[in-house]
TORKOL-4160 file (C-alpha; in steps of 0.2 Angstrom, whole numbers, padded with zeros to 4 digits, m for minus):
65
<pt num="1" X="0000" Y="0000" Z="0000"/>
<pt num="2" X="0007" Y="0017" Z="m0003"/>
<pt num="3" X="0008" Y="0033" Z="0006"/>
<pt num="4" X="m0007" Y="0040" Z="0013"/>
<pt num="5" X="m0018" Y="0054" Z="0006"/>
<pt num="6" X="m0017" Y="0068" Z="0017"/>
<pt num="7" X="m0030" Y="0083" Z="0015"/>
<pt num="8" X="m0035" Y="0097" Z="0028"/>
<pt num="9" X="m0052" Y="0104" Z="0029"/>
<pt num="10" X="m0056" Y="0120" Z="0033"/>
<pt num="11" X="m0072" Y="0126" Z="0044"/>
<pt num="12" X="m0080" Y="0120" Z="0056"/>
<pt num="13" X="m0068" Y="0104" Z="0054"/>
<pt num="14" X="m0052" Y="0113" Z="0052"/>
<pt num="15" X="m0038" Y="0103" Z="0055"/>
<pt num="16" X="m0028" Y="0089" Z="0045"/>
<pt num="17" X="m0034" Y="0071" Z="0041"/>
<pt num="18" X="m0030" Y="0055" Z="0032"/>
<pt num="19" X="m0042" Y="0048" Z="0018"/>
<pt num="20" X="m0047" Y="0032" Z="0024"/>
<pt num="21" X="m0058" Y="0025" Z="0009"/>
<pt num="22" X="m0065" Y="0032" Z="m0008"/>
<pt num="23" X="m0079" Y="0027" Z="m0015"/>
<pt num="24" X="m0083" Y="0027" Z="m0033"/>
<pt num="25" X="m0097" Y="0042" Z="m0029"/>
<pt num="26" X="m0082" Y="0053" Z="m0028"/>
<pt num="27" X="m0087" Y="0052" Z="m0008"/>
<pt num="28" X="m0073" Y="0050" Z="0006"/>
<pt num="29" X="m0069" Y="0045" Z="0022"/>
<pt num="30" X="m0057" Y="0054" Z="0033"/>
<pt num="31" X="m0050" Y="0052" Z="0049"/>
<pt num="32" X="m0039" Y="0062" Z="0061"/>
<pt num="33" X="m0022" Y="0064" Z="0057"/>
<pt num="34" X="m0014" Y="0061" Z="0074"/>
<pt num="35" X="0003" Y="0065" Z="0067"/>
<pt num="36" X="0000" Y="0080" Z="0060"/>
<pt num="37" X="m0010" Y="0087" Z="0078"/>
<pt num="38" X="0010" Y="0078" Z="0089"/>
<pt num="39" X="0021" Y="0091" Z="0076"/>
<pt num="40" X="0014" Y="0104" Z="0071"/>
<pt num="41" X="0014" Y="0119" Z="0087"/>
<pt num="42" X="0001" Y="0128" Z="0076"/>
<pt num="43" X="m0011" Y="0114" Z="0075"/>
<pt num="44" X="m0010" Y="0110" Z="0092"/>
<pt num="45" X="m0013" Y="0125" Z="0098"/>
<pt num="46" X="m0029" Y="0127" Z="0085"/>
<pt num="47" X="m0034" Y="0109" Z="0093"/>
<pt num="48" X="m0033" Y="0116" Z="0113"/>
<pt num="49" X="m0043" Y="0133" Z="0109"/>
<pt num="50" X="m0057" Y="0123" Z="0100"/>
<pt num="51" X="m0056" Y="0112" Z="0114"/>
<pt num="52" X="m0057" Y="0126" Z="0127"/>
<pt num="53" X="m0072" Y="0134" Z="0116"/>
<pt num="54" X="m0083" Y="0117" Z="0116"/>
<pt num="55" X="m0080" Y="0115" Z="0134"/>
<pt num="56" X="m0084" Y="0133" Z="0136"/>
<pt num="57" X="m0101" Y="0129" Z="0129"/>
<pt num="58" X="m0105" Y="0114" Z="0138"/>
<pt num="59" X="m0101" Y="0125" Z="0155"/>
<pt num="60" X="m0087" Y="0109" Z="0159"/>
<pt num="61" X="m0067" Y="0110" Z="0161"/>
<pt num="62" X="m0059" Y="0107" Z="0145"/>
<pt num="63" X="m0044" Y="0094" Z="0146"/>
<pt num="64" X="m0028" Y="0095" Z="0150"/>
<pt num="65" X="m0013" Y="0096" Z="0139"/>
């Protein structure tokens, strides 16, 4: 098997995944690309203020890093 697809989404889903599957629709499936979220600083710290936000709205303690 060869390297893997790599794409990053923007939005409400910002943030860097791995294609998983293609189907012949054209239609994919993606999931979380833990490397990228370890080494990159940038990502990480997107990650922790989205995760502070969501908590935020859920009036709970975000996690800790």
């Amino acid at each position: 098997m060869g390297q893997p697809i790599r794409v990053t989404l923007a939005g409400s889903r910002k943030g860097a995944y791995i294609v998983t599957e293609e189907h012949p629709d054209g239609t994919l499936v993606v999931v979380p690309d833990k490397s990228a979220k370890a080494n990159d600083p940038e990502m990480l710290a997107a990650y922790r203020a989205e995760s502070e936000e969501i908590a935020d709205a859920f009036d709970v303690e975000p996690p800790e890093w």
